[in-house]
Every structure is written in structure tokens, then in C-alpha cells.
Biopython code that builds the backbone (N, CA, C, O; Angstrom):
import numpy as np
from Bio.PDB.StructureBuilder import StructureBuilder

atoms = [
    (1, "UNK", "N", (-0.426, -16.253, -5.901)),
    (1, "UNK", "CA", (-1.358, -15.830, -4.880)),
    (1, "UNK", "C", (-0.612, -15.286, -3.682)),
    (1, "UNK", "O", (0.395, -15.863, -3.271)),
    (2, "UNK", "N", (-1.103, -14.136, -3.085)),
    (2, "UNK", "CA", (-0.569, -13.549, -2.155)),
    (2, "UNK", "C", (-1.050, -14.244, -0.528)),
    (2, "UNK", "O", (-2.206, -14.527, -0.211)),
    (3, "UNK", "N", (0.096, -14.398, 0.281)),
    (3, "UNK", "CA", (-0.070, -15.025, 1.312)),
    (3, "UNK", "C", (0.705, -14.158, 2.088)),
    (3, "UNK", "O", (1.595, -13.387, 1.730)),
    (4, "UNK", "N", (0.015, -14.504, 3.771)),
    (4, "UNK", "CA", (0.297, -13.650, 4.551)),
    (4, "UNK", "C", (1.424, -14.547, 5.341)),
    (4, "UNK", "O", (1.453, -15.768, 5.499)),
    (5, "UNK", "N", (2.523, -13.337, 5.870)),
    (5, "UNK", "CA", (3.864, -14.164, 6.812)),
    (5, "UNK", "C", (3.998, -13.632, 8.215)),
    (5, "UNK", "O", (3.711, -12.462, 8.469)),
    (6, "UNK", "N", (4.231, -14.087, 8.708)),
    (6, "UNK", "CA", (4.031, -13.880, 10.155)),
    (6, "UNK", "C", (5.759, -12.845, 10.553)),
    (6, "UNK", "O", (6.926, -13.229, 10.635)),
    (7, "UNK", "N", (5.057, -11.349, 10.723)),
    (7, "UNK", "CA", (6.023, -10.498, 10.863)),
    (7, "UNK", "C", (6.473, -10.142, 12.270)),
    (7, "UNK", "O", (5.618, -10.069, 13.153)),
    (8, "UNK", "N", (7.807, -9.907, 12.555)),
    (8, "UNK", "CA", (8.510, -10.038, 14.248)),
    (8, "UNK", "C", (7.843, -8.592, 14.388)),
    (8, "UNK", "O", (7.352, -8.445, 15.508)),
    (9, "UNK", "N", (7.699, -7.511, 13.565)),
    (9, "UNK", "CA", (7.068, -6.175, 13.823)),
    (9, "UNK", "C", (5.913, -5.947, 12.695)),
    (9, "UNK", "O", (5.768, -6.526, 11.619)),
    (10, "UNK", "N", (5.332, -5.171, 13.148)),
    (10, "UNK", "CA", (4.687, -4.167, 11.958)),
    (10, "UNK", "C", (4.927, -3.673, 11.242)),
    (10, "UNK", "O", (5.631, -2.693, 11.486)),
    (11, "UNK", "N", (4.545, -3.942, 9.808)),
    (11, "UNK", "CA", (5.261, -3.354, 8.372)),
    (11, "UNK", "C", (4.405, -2.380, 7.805)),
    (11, "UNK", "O", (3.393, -2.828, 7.268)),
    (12, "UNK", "N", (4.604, -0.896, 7.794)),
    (12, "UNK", "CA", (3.960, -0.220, 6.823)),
    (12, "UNK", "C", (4.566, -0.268, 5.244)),
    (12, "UNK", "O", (5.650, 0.151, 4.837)),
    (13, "UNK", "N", (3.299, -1.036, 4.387)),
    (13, "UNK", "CA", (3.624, -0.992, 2.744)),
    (13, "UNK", "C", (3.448, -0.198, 1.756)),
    (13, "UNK", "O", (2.650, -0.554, 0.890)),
    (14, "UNK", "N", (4.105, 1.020, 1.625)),
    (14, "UNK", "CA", (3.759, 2.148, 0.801)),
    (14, "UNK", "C", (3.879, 1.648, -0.684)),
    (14, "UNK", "O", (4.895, 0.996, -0.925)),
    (15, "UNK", "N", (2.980, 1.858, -1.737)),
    (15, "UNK", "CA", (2.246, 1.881, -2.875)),
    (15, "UNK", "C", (2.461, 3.099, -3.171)),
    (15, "UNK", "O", (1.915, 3.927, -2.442)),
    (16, "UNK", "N", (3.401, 3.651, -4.438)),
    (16, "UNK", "CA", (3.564, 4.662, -4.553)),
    (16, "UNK", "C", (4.363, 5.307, -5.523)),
    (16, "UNK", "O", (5.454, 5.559, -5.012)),
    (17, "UNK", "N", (4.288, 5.777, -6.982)),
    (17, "UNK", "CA", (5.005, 5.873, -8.067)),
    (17, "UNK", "C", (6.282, 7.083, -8.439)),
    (17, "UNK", "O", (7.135, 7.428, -9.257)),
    (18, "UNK", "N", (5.646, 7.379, -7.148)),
    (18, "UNK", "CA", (6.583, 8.691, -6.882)),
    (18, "UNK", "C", (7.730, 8.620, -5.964)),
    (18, "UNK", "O", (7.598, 8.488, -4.747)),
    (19, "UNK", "N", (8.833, 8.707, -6.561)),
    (19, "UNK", "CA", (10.276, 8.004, -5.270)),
    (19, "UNK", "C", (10.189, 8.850, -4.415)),
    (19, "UNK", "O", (10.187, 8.611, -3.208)),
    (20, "UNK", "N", (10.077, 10.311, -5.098)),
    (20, "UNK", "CA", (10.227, 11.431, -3.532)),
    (20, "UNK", "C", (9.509, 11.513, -2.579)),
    (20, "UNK", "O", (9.863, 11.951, -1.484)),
    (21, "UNK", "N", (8.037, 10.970, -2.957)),
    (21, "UNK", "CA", (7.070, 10.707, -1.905)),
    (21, "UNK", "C", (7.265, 9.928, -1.265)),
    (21, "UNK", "O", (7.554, 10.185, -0.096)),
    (22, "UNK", "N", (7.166, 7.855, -1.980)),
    (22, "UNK", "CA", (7.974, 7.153, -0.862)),
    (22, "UNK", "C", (9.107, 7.307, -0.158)),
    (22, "UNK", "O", (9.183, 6.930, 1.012)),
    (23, "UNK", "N", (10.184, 7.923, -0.849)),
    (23, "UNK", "CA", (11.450, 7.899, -0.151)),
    (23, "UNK", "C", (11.400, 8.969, 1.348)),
    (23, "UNK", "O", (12.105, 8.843, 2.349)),
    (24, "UNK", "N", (10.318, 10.023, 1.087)),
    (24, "UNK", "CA", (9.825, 10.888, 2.309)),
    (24, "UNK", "C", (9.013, 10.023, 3.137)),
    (24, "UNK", "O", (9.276, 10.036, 4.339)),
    (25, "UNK", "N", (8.097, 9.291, 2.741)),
    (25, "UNK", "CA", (7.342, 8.745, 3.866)),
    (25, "UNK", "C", (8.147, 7.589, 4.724)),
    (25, "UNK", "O", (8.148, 7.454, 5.947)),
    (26, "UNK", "N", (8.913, 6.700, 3.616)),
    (26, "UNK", "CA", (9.954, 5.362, 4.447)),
    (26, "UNK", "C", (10.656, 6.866, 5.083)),
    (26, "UNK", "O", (9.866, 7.091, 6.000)),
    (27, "UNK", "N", (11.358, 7.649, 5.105)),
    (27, "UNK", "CA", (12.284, 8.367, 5.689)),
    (27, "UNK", "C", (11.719, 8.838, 7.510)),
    (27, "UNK", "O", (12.485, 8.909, 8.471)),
    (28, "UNK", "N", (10.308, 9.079, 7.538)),
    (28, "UNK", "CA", (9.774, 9.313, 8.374)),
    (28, "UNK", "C", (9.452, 8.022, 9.240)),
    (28, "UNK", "O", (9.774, 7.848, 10.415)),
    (29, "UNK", "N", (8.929, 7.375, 8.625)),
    (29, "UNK", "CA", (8.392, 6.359, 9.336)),
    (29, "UNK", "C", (9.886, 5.117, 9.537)),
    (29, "UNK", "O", (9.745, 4.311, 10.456)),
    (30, "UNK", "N", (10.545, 5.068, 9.118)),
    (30, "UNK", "CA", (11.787, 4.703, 9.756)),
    (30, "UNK", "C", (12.124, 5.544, 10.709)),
    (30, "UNK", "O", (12.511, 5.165, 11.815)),
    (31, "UNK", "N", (12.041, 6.403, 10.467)),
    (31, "UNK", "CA", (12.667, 7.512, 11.805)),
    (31, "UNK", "C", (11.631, 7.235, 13.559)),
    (31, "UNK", "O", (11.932, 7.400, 14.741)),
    (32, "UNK", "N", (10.502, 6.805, 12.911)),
    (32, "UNK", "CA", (9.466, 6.511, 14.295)),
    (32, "UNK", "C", (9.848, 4.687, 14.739)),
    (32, "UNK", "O", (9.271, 3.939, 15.529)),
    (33, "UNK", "N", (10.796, 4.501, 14.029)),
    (33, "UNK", "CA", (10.687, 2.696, 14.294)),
    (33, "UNK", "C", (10.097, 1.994, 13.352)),
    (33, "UNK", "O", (10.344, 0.791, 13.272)),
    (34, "UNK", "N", (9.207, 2.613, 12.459)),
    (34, "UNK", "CA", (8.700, 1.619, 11.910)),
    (34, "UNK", "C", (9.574, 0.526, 10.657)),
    (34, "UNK", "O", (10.589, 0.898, 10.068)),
    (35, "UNK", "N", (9.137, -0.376, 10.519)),
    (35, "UNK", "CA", (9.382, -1.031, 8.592)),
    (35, "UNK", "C", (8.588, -0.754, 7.811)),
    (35, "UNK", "O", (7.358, -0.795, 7.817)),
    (36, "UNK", "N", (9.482, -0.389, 6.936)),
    (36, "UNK", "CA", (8.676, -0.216, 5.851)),
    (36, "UNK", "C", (9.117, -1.058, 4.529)),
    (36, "UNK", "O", (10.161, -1.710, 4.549)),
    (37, "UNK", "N", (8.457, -1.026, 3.624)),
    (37, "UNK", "CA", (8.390, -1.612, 2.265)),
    (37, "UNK", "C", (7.832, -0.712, 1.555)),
    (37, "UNK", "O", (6.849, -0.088, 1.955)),
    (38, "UNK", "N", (8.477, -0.496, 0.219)),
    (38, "UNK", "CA", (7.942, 0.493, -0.702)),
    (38, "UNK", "C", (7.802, -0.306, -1.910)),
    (38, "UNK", "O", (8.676, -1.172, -1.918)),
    (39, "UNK", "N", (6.948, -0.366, -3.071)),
    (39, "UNK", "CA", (6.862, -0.245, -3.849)),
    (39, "UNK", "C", (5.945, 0.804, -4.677)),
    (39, "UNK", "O", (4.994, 1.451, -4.239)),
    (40, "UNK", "N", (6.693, 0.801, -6.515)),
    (40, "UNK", "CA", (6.614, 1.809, -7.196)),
    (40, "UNK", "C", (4.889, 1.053, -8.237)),
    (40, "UNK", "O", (4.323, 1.451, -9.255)),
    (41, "UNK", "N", (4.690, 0.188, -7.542)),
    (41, "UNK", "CA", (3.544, -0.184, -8.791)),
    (41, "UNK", "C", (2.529, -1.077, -8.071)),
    (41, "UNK", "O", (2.966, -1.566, -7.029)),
    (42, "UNK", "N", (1.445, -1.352, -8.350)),
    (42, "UNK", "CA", (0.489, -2.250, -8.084)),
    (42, "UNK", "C", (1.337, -3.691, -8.506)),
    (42, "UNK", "O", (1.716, -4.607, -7.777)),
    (43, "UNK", "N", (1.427, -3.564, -9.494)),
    (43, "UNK", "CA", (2.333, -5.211, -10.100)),
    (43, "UNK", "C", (2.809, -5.542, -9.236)),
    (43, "UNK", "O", (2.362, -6.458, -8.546)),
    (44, "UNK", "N", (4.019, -4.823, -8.951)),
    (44, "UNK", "CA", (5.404, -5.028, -7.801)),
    (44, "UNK", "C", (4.737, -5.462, -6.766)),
    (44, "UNK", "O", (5.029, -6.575, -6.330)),
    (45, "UNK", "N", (3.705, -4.698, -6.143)),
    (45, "UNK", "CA", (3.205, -5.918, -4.843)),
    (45, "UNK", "C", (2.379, -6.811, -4.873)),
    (45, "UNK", "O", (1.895, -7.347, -3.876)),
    (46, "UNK", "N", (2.112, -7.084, -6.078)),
    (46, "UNK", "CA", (1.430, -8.345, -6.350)),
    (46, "UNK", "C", (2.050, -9.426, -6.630)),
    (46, "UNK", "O", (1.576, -10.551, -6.471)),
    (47, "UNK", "N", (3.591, -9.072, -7.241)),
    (47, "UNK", "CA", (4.291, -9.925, -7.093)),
    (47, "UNK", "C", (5.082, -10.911, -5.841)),
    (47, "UNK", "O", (5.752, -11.943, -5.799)),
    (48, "UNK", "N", (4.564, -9.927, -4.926)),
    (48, "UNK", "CA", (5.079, -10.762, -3.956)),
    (48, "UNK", "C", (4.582, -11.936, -3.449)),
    (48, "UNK", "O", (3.385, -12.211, -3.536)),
    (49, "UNK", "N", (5.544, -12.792, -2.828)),
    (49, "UNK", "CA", (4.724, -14.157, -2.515)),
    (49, "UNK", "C", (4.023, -14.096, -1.037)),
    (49, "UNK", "O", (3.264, -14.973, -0.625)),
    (50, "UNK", "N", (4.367, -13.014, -0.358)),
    (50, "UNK", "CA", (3.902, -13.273, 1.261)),
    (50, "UNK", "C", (4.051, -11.844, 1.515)),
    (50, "UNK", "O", (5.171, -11.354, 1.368)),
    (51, "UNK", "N", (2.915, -10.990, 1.935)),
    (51, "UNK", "CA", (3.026, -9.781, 2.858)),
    (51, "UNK", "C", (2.798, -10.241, 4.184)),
    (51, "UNK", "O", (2.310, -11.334, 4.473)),
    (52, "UNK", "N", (3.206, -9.277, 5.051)),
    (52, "UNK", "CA", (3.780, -9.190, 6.351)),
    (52, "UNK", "C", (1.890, -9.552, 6.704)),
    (52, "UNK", "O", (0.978, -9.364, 5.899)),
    (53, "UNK", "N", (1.723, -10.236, 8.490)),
    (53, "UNK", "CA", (0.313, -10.166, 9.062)),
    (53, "UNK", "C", (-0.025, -8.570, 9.472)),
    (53, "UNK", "O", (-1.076, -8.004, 9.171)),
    (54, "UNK", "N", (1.052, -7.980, 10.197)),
    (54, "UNK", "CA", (0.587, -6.782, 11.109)),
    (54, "UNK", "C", (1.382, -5.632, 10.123)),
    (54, "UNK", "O", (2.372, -5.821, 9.417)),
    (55, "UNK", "N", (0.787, -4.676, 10.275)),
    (55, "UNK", "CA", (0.534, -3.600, 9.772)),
    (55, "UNK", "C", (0.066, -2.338, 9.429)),
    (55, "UNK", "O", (-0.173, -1.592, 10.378)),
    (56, "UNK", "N", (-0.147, -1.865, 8.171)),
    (56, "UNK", "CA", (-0.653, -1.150, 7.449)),
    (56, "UNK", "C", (-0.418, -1.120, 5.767)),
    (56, "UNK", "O", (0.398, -1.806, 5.152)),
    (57, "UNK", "N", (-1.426, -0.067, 5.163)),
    (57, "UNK", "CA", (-0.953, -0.243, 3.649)),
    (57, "UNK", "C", (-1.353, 1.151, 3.786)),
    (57, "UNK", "O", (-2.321, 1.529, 4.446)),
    (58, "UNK", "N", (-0.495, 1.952, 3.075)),
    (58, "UNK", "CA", (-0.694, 3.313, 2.186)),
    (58, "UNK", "C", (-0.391, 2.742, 0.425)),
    (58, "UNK", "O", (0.540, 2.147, -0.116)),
    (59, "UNK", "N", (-1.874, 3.359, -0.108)),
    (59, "UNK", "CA", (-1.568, 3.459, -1.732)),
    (59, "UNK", "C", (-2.253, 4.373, -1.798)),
    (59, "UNK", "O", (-3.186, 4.773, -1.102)),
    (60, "UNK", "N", (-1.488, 4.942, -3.205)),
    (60, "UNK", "CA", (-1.948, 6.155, -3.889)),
    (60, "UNK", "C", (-2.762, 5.349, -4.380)),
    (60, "UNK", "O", (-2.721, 4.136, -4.585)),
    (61, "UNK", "N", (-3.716, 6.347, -4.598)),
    (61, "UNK", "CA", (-4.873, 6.263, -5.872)),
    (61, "UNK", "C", (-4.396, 5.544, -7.051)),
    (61, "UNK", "O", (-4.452, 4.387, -7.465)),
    (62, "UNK", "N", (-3.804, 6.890, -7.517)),
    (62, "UNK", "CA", (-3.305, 6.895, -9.022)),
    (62, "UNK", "C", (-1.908, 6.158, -9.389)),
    (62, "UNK", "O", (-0.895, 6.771, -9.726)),
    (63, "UNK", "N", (-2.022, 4.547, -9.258)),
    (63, "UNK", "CA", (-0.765, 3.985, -9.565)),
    (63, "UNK", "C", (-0.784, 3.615, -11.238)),
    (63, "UNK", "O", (-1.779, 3.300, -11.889)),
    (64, "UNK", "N", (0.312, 3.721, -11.624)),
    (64, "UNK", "CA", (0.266, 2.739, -13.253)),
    (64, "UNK", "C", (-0.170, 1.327, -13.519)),
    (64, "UNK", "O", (0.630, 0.451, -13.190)),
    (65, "UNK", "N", (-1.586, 0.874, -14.195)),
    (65, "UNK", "CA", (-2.046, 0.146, -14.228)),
    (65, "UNK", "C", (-3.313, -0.372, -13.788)),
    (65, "UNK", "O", (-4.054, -1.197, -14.322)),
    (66, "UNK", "N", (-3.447, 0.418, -12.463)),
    (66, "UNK", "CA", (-4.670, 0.348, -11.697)),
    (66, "UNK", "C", (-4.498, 0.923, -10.959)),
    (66, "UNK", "O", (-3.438, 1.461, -10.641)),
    (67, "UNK", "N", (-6.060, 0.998, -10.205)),
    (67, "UNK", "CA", (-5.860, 2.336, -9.359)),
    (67, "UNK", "C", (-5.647, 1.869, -7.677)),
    (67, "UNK", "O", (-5.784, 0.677, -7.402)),
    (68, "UNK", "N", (-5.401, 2.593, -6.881)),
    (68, "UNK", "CA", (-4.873, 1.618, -5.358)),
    (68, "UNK", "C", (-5.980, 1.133, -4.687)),
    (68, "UNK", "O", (-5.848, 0.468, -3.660)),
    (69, "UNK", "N", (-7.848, 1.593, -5.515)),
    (69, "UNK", "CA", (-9.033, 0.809, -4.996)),
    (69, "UNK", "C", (-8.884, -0.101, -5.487)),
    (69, "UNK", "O", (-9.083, -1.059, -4.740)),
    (70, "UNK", "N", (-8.519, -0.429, -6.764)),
    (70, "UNK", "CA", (-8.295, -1.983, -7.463)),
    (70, "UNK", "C", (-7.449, -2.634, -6.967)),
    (70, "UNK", "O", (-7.572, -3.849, -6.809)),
    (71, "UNK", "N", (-6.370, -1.934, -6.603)),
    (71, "UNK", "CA", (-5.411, -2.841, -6.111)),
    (71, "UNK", "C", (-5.725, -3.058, -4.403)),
    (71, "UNK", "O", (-4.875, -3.696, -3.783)),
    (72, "UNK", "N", (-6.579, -2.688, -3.866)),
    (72, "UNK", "CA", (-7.016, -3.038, -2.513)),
    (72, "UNK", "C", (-8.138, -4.093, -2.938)),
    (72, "UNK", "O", (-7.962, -5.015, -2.141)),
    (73, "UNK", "N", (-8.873, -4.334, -3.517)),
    (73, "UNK", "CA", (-9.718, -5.353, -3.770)),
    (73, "UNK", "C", (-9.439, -6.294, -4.197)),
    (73, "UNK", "O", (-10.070, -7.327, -3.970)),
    (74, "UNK", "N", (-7.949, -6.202, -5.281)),
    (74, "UNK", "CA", (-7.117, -7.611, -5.306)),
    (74, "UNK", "C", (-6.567, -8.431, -3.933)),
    (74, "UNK", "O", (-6.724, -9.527, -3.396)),
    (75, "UNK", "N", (-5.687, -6.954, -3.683)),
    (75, "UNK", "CA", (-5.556, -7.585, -2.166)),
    (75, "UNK", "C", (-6.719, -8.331, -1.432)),
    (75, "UNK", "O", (-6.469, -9.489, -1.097)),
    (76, "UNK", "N", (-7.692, -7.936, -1.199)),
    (76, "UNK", "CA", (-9.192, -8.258, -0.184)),
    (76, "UNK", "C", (-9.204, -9.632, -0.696)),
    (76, "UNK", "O", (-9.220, -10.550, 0.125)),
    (77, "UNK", "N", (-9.199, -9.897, -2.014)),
    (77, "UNK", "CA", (-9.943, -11.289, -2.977)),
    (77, "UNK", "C", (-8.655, -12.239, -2.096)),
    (77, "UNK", "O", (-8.956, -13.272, -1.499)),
    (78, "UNK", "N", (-7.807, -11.923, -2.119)),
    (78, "UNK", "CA", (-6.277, -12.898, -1.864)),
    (78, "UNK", "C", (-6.578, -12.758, -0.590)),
    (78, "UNK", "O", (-5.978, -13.711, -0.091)),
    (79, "UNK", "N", (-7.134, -12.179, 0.309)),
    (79, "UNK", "CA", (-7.237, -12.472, 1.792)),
    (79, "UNK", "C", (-6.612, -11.239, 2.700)),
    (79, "UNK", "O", (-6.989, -11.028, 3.852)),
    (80, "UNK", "N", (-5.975, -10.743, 2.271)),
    (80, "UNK", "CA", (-4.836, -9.288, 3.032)),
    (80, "UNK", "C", (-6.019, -8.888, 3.636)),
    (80, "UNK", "O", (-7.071, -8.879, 2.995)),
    (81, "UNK", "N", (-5.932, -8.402, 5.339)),
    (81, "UNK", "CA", (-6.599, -7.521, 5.585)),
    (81, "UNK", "C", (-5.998, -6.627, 6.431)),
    (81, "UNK", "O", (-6.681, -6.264, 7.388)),
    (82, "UNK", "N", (-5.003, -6.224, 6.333)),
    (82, "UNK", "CA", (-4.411, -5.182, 6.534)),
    (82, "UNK", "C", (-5.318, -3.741, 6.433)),
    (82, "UNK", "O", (-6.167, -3.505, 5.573)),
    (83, "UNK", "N", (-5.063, -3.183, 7.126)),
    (83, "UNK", "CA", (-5.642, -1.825, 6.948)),
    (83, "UNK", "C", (-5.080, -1.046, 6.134)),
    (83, "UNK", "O", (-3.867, -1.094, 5.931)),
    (84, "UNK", "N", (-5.923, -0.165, 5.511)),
    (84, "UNK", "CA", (-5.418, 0.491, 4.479)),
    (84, "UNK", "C", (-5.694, 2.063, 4.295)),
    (84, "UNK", "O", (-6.877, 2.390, 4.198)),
    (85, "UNK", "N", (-4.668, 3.112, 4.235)),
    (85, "UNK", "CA", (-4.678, 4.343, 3.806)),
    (85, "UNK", "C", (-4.596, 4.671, 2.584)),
    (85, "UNK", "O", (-3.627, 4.155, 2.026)),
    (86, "UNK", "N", (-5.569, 5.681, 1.593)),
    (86, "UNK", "CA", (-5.770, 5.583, 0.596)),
    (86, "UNK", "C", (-5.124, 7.090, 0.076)),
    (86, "UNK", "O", (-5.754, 8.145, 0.152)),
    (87, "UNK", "N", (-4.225, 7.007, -0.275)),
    (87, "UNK", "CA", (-3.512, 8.743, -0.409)),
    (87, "UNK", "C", (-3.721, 9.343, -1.913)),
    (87, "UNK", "O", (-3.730, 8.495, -2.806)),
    (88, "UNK", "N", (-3.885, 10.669, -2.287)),
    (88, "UNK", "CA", (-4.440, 10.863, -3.660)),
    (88, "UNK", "C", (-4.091, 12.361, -3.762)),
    (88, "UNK", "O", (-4.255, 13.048, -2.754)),
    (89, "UNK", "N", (-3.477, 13.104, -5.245)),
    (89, "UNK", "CA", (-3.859, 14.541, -4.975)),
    (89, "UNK", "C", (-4.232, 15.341, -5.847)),
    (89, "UNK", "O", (-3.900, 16.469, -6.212)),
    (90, "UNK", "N", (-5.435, 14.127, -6.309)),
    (90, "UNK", "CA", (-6.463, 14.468, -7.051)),
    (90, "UNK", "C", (-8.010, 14.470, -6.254)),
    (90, "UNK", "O", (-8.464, 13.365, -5.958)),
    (91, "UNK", "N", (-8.573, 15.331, -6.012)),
    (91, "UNK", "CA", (-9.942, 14.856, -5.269)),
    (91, "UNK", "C", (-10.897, 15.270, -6.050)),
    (91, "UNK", "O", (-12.051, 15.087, -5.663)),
    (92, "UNK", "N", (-10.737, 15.722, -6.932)),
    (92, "UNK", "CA", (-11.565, 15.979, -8.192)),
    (92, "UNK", "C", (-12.464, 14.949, -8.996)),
    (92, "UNK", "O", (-13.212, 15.227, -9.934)),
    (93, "UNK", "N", (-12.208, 13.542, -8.362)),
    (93, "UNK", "CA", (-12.136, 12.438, -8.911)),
    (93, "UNK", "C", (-13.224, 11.539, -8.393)),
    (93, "UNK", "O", (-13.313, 10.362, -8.741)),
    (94, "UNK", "N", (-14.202, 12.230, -7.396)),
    (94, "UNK", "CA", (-15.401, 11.578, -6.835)),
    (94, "UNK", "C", (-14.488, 10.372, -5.784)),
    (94, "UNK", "O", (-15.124, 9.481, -5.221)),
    (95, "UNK", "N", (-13.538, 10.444, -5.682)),
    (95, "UNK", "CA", (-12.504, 9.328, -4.731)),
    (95, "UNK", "C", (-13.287, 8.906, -3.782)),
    (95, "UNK", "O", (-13.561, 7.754, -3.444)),
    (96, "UNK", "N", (-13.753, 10.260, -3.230)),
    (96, "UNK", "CA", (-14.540, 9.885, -1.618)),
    (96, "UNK", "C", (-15.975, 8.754, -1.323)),
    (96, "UNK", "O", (-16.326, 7.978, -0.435)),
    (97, "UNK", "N", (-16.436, 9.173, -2.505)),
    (97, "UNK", "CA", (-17.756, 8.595, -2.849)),
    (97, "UNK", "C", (-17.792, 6.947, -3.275)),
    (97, "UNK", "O", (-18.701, 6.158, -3.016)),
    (98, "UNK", "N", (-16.643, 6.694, -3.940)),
    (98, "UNK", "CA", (-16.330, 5.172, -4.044)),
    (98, "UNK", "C", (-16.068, 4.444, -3.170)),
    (98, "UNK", "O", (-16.335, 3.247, -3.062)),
    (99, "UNK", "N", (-15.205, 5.523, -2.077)),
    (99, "UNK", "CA", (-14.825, 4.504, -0.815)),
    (99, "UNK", "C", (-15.902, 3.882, -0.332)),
    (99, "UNK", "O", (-16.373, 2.765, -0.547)),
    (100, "UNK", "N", (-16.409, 5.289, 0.749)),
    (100, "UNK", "CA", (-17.505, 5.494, 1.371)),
    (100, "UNK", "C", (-18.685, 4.378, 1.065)),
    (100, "UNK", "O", (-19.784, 4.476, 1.611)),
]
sb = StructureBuilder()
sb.init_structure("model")
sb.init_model(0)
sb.init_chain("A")
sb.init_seg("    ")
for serial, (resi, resn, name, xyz) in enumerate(atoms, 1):
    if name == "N":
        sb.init_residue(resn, " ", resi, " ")
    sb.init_atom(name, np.array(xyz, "f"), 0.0, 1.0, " ", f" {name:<3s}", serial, name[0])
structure = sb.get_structure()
């Protein structure tokens, strides 16, 4: 079960199967100060035992295994309420309409 840890800063957690994408977004957002954490899978951050309190979350849509709405509702069930950016570059996919 995922539990929340009490972070000295704000951690943005990129969700994201694509290295060049995360490795561009940690590249930026390190560059503004921020932390970041990347992972390549829904699994991978489910495996963790404790995400950060303050924050953010970017996930793609389209991760292997599930999609980053599923994997935000796992999160939700475990308690995370981190805010969350939902990145995709497929919109073909009625995406908007599920959020919403």
C-alpha cells in the first residue's frame, strides 16, 4: 500500500514510458529547482512504499499495463492526492470526456 512521506520540497512524479520524454521533462524541471522522480511504468510507482506529500503527478495516458486514469484511481483508492497532469498524444481517444 502506498503511503504518503513528508517531503523537505515538492516532488514532481513523471509517469512515462518514453525516456526521451521523461529525460526532457526531469531536464527542465530540474533546471527550474524542481525534484523530480521518473518512472517508466504504472507498476514502478506502485511499487513504491511512500510518495512524497507536496507536489504534483504527470502521467501519460498510454502507459504499459494501464492507462494513467487507472493508475490515478489506484493512486485516489491508496489515498495520494496529489494533483495530477494527464499528458497524451493521442486525443482521438474520447480522453477528454472520461476526465471531465
Amino acid at each position: 500500500m502506498l503511503m504518503t512521506c513528508i517531503a523537505p520540497s515538492p516532488c514532481v512524479i513523471v509517469v512515462d514510458d518514453d525516456p526521451d520524454l521523461t529525460g526532457a521533462l526531469r531536464f527542465h524541471l530540474e533546471l527550474e529547482g524542481r525534484t523530480v522522480r521518473c518512472f517508466s511504468s504504472a507498476a514502478a510507482l506502485l511499487k513504491e512504499e511512500a510518495l512524497p506529500d507536496r507536489g504534483c503527478l504527470v502521467l501519460d495516458y498510454h502507459l504499459p499495463g494501464m492507462t494513467g486514469l487507472e493508475l490515478l484511481g489506484r493512486l485516489r483508492e491508496a489515498g495520494v492526492t496529489l494533483p495530477a497532469i494527464m499528458i497524451t498524444t493521442d486525443q482521438g481517444d474520447g480522453l477528454r470526456e472520461r476526465i471531465a
